[in-house]
py3Dmol code that shows the C-alpha trace and the ligand (Angstrom):
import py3Dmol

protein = """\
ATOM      1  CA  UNK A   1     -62.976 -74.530  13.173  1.00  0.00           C
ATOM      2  CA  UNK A   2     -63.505 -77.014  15.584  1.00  0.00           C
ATOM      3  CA  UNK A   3     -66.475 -79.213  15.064  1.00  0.00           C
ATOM      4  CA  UNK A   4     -67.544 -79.076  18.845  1.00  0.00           C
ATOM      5  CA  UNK A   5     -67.878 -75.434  18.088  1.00  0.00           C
ATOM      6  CA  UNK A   6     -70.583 -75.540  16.204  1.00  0.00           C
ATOM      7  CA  UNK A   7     -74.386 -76.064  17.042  1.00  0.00           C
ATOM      8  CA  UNK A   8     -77.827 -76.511  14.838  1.00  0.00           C
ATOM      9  CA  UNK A   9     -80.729 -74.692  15.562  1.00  0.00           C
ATOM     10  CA  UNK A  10     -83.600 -77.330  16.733  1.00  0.00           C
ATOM     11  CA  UNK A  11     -86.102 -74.974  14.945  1.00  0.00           C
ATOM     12  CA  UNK A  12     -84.411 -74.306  11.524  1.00  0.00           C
ATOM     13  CA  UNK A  13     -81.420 -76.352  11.086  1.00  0.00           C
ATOM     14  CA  UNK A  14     -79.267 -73.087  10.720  1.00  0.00           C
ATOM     15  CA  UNK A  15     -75.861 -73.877  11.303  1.00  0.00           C
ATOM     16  CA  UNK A  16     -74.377 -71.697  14.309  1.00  0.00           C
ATOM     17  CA  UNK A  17     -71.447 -70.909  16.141  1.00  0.00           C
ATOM     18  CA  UNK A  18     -71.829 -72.249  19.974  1.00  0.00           C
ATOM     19  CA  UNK A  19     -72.140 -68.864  21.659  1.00  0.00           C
ATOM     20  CA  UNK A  20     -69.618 -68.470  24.723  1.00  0.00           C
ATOM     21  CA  UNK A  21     -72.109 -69.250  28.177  1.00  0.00           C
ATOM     22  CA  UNK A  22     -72.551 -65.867  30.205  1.00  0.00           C
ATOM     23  CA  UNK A  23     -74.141 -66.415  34.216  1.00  0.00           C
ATOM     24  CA  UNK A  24     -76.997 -64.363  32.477  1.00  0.00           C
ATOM     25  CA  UNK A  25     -78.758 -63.531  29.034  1.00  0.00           C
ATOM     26  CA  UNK A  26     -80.149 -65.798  27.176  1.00  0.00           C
ATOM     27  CA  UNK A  27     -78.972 -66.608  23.625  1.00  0.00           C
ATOM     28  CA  UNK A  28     -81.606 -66.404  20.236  1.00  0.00           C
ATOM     29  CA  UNK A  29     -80.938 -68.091  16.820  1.00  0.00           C
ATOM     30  CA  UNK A  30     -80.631 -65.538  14.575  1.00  0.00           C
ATOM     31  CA  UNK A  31     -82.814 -66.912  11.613  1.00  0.00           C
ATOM     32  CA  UNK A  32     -85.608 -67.966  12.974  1.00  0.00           C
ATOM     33  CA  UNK A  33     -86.029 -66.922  16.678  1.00  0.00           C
ATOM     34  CA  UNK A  34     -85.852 -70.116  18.569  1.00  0.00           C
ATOM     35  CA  UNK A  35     -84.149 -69.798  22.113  1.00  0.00           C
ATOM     36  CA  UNK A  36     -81.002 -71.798  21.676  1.00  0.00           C
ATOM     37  CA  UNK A  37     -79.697 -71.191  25.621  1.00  0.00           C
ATOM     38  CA  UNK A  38     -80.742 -70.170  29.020  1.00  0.00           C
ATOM     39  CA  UNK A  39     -78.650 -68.626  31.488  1.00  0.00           C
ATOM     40  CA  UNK A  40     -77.710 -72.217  33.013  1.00  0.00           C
ATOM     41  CA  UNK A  41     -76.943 -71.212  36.268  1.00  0.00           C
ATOM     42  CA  UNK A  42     -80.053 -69.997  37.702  1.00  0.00           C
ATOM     43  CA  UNK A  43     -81.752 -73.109  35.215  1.00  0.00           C
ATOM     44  CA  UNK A  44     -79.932 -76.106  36.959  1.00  0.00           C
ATOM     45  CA  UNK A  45     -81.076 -74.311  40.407  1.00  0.00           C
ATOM     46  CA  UNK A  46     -85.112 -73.723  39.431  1.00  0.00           C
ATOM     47  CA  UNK A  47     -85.535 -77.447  38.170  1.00  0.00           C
ATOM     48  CA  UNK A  48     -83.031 -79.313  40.386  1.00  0.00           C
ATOM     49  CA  UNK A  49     -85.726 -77.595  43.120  1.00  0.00           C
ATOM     50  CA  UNK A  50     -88.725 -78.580  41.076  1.00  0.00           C
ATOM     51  CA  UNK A  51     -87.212 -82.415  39.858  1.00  0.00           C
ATOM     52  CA  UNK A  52     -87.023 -82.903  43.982  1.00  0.00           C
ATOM     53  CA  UNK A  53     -90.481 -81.743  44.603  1.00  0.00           C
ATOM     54  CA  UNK A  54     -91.974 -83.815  41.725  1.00  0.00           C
ATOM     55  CA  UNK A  55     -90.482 -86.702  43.325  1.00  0.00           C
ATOM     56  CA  UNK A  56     -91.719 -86.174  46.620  1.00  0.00           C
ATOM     57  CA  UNK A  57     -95.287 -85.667  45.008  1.00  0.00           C
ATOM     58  CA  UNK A  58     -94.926 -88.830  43.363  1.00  0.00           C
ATOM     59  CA  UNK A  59     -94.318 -90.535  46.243  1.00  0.00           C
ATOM     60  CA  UNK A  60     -97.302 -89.443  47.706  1.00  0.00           C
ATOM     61  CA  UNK A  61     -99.344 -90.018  44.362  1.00  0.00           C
ATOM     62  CA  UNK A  62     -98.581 -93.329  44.477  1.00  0.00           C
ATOM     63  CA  UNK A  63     -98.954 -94.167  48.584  1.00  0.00           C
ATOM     64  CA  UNK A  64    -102.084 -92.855  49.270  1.00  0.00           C
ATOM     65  CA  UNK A  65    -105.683 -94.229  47.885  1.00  0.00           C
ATOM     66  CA  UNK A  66    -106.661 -93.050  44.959  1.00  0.00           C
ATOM     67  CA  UNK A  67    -110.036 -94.943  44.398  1.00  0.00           C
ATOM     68  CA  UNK A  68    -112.431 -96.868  45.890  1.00  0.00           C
ATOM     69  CA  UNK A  69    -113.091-100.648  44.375  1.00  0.00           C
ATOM     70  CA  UNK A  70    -116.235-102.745  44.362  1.00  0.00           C
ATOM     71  CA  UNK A  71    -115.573-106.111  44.046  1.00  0.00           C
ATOM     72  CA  UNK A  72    -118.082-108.999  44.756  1.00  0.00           C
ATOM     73  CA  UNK A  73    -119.778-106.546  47.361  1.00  0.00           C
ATOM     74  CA  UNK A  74    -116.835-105.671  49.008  1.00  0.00           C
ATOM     75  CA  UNK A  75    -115.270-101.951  48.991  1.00  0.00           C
ATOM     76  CA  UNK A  76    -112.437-101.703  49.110  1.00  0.00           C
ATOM     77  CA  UNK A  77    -109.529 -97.970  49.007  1.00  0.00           C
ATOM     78  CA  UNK A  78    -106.535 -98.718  46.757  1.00  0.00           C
ATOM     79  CA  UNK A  79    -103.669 -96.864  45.372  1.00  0.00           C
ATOM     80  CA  UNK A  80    -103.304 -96.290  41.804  1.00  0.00           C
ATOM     81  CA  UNK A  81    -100.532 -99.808  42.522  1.00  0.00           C
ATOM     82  CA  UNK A  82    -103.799-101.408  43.574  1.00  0.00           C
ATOM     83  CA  UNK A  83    -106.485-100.771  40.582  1.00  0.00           C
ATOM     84  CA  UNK A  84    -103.450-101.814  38.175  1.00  0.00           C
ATOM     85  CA  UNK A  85    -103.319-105.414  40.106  1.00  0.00           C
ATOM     86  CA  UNK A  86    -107.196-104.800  39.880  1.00  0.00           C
ATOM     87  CA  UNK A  87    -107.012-104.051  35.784  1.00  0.00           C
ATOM     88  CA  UNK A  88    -104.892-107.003  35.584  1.00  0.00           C
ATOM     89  CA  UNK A  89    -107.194-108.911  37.516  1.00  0.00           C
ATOM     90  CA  UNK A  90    -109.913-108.495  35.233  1.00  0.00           C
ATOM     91  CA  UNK A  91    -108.345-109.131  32.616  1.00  0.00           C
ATOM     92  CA  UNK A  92    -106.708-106.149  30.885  1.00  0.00           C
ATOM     93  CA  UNK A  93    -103.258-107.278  31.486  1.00  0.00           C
ATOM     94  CA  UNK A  94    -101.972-104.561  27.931  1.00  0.00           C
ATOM     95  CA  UNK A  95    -103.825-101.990  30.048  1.00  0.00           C
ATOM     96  CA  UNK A  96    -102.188-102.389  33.330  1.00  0.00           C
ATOM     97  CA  UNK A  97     -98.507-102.408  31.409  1.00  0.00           C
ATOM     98  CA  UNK A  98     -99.524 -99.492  29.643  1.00  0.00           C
ATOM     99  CA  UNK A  99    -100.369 -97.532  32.601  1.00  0.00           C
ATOM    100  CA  UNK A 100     -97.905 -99.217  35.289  1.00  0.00           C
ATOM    101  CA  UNK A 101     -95.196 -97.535  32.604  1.00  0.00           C
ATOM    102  CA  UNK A 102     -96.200 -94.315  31.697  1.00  0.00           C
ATOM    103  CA  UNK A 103     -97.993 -93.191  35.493  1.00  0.00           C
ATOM    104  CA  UNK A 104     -94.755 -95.194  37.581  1.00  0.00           C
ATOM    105  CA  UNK A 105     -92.334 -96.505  36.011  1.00  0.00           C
ATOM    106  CA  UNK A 106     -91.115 -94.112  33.536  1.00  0.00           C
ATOM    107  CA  UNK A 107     -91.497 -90.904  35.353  1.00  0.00           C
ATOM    108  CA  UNK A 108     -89.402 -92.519  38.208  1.00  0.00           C
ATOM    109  CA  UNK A 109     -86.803 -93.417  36.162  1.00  0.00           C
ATOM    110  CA  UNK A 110     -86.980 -89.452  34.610  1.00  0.00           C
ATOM    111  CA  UNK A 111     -87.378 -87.819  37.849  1.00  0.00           C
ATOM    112  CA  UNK A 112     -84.364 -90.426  39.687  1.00  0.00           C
ATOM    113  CA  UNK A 113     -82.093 -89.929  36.644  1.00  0.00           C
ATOM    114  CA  UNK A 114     -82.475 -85.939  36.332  1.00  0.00           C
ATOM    115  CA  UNK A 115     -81.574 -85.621  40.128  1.00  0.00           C
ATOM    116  CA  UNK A 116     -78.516 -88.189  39.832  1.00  0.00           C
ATOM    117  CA  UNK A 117     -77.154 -85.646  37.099  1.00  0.00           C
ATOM    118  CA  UNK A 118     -78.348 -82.583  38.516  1.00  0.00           C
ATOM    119  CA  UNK A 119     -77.172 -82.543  42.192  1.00  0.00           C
ATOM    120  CA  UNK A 120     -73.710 -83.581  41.703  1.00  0.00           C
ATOM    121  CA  UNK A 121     -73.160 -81.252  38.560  1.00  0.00           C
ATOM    122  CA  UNK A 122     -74.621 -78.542  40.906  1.00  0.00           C
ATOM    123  CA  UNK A 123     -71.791 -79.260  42.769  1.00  0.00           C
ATOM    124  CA  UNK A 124     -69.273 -79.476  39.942  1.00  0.00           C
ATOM    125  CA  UNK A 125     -69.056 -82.852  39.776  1.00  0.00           C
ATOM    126  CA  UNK A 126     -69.812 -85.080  36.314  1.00  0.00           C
ATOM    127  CA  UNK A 127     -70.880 -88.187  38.354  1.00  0.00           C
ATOM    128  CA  UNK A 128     -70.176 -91.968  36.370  1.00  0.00           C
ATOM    129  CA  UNK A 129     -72.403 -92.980  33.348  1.00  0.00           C
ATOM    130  CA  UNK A 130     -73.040 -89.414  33.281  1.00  0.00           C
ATOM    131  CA  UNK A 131     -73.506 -89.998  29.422  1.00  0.00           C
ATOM    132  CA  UNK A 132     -75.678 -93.030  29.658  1.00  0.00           C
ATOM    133  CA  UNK A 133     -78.055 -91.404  31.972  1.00  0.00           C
ATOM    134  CA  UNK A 134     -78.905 -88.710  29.857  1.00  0.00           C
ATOM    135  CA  UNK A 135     -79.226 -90.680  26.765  1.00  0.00           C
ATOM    136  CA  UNK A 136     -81.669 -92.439  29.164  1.00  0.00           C
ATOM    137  CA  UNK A 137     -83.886 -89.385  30.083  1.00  0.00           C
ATOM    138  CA  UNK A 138     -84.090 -88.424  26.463  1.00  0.00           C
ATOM    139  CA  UNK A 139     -85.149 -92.328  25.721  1.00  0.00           C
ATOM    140  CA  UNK A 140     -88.219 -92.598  28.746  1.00  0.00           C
ATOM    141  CA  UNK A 141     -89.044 -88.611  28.202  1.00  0.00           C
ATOM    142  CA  UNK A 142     -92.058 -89.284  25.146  1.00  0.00           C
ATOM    143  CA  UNK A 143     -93.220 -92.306  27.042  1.00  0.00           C
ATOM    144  CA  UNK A 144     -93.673 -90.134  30.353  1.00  0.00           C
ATOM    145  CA  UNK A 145     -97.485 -89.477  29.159  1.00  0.00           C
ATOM    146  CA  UNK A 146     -98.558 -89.173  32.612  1.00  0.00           C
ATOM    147  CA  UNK A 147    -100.843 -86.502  31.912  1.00  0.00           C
ATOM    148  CA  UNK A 148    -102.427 -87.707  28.732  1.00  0.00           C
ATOM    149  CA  UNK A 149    -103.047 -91.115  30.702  1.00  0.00           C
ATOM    150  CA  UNK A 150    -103.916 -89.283  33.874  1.00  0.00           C
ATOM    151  CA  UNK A 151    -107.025 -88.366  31.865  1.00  0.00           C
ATOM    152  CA  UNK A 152    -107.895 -91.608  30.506  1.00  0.00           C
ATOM    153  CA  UNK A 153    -108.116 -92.791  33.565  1.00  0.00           C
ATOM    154  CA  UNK A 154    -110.285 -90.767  34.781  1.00  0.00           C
ATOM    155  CA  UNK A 155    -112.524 -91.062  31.738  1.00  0.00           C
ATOM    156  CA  UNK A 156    -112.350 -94.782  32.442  1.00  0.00           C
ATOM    157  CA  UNK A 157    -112.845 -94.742  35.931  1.00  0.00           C
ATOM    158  CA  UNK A 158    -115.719 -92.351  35.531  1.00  0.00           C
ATOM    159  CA  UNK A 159    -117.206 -94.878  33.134  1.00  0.00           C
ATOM    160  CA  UNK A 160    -116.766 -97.637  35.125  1.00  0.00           C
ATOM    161  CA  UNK A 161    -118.978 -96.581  38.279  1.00  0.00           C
ATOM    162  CA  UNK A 162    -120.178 -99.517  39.000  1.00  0.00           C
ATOM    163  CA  UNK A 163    -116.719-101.137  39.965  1.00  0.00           C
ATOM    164  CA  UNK A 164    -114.917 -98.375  40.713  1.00  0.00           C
ATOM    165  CA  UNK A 165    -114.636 -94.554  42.257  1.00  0.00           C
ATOM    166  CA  UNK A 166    -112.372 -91.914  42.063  1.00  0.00           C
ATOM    167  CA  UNK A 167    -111.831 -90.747  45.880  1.00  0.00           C
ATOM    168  CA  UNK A 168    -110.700 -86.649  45.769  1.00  0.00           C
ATOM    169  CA  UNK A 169    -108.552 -86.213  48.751  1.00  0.00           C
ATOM    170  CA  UNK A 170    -104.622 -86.803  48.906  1.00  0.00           C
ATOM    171  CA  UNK A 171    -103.478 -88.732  45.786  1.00  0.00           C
ATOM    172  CA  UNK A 172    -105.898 -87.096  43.499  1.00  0.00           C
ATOM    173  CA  UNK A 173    -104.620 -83.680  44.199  1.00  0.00           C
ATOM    174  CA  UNK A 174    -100.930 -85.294  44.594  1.00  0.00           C
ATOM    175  CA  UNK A 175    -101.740 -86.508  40.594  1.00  0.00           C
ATOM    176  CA  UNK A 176    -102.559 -83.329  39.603  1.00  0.00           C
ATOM    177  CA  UNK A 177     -99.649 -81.203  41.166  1.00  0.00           C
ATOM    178  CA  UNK A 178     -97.414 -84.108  39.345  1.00  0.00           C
ATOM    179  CA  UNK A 179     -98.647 -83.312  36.207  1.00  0.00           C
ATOM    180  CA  UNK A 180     -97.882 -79.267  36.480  1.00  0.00           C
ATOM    181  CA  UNK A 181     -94.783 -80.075  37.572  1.00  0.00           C
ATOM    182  CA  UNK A 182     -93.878 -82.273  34.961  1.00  0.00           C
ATOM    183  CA  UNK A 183     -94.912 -80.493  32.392  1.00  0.00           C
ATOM    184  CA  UNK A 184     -92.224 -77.957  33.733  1.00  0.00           C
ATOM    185  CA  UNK A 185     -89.635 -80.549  34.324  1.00  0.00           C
ATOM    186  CA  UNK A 186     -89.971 -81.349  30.264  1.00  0.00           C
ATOM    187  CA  UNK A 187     -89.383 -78.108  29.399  1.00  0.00           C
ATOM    188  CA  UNK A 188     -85.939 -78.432  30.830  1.00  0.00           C
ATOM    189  CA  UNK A 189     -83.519 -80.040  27.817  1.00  0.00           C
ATOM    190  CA  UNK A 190     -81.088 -82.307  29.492  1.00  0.00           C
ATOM    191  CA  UNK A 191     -78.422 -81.166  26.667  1.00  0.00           C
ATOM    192  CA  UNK A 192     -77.990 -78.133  28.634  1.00  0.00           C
ATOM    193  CA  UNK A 193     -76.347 -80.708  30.706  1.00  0.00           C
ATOM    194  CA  UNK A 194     -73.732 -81.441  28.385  1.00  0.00           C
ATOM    195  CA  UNK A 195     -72.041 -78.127  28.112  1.00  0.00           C
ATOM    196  CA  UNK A 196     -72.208 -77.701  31.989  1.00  0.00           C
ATOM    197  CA  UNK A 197     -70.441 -80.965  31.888  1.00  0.00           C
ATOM    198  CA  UNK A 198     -67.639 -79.418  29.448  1.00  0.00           C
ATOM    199  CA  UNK A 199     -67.468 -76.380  31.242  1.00  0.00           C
ATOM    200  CA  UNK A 200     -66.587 -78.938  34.824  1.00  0.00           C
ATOM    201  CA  UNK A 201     -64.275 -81.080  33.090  1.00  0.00           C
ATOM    202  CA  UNK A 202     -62.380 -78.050  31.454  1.00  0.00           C
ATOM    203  CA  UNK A 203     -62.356 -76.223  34.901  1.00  0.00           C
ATOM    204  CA  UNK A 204     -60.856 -79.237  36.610  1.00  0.00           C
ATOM    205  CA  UNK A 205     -58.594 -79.339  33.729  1.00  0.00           C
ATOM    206  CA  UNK A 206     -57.487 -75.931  34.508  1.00  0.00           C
ATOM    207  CA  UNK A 207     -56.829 -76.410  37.854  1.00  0.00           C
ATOM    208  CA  UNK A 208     -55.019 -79.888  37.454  1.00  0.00           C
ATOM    209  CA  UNK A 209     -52.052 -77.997  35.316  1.00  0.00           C
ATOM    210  CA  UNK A 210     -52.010 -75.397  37.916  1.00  0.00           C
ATOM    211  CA  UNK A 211     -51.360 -78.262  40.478  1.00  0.00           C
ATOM    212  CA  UNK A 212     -49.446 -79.601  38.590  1.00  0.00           C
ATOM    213  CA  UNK A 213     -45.725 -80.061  39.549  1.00  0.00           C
ATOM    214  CA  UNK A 214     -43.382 -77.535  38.654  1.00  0.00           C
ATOM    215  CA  UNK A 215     -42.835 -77.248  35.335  1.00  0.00           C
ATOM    216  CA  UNK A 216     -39.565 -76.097  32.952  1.00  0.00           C
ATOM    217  CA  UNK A 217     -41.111 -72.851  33.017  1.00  0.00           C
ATOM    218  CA  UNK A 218     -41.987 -72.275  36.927  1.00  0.00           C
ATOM    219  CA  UNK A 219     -40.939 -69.314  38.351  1.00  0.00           C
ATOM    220  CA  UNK A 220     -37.691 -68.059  40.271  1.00  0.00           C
ATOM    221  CA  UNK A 221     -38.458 -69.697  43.761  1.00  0.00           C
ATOM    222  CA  UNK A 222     -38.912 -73.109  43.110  1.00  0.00           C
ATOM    223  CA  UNK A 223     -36.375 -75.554  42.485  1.00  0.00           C
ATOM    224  CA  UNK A 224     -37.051 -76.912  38.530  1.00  0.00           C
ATOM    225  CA  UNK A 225     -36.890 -80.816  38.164  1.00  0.00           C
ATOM    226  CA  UNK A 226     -33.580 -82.583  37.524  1.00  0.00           C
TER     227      UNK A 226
END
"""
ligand_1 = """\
1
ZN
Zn -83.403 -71.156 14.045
"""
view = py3Dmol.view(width=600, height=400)
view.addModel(protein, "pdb")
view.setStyle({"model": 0}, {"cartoon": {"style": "trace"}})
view.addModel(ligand_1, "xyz")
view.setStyle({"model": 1}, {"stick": {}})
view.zoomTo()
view.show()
């Protein structure tokens, strides 16, 4: 049996055979329960939607003010950019990494990397570094805490009243769309990803032989190769 034919359940280990991909039903492990597939169709669809939304919200997470600074007498709006310079400034330089990665730079690269996989494979295309990429999402994905540090900064702000204030209009609410929609977008497993890939590549396979020039075995009507 070919190895490739083969998958483990990520529940219980049990050792299964890769069940064939249907446009619909969803496939259980028999042991223990665990969904091992989703029809993948209608899946690349729902969060190829939902990647490109996050994105957009992100966007406007991170352009509009978020809270309002008090510095030597002077208030001042800032984005979420702007009380990380401000974190820095005071001297929490570990702090403002911390957060500048998990709230910016590591959901960017999730949400930029999903939708460089998912919209040409949508198109049945496996685009280049299509490998690389995806061992990339599953590297950033645990260090994505936006919503765990969303919190803590809140809790810090909060605490800190005298400096600073949380302002509730655009980028607040942008924040907390983000971090319903990410929790969604992790649900997706990019490994899905890899079968649709198989399923392309063996496709254009497919239709490369039939392409191909006329072989030994072509029929009546065209003239065989000398
Ligand atoms: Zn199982």
């Amino acid at each position: 049996m070919n190895r490739n034919d083969l998958i483990a359940c990520h529940d219980c280990d049990a050792l299964l055979r890769k069940p064939r991909h249907s446009a619909k039903g969803s496939t259980r492990c028999p042991r223990c329960g665990a969904m091992l597939y989703r029809p993948s169709a209608v899946q690349l669809e729902r969060i190829t939607a939902l990647t490109l939304a996050a994105l957009f919200t992100f966007l406007i997470a991170q352009a509009f003010p978020i809270v309002e600074l008090d510095l030597n007498g002077v208030t001042s709006q800032t984005t979420l950019t702007g009380a990380l310079v401000a974190l820095w400034n005071e001297g929490m330089e570990l702090v403002a990494v911390a957060v500048f990665c998990s709230t910016f730079l590591f959901p960017l690269i999730e949400l930029t990397a999903l939708l460089y996989v998912l919209i040409p494979i949508r198109a049945g295309v496996v685009p280049p570094g299509f490998n690389l990429v995806l061992r990339a999402i599953q590297f950033v994905r645990p260090w994505g805490m936006i919503e765990v540090l969303m919190l803590g900064i809140l809790v810090t702000i909060v605490k800190m009243t005298s400096l600073a204030r949380v302002i509730p209009e655009a980028a607040l609410f942008a924040f907390g769309a983000l971090t319903l929609m990410l929790a969604v977008v992790v649900l997706f497993d990019p490994r899905a990803l890899w079968d649709v890939a198989d399923i392309i590549k063996a496709r254009r396979a497919r239709v490369e032989r039939m392409l191909a020039p006329a072989s030994p075995h072509a029929p009546s009507g065209s003239t065989p190769p000398q």
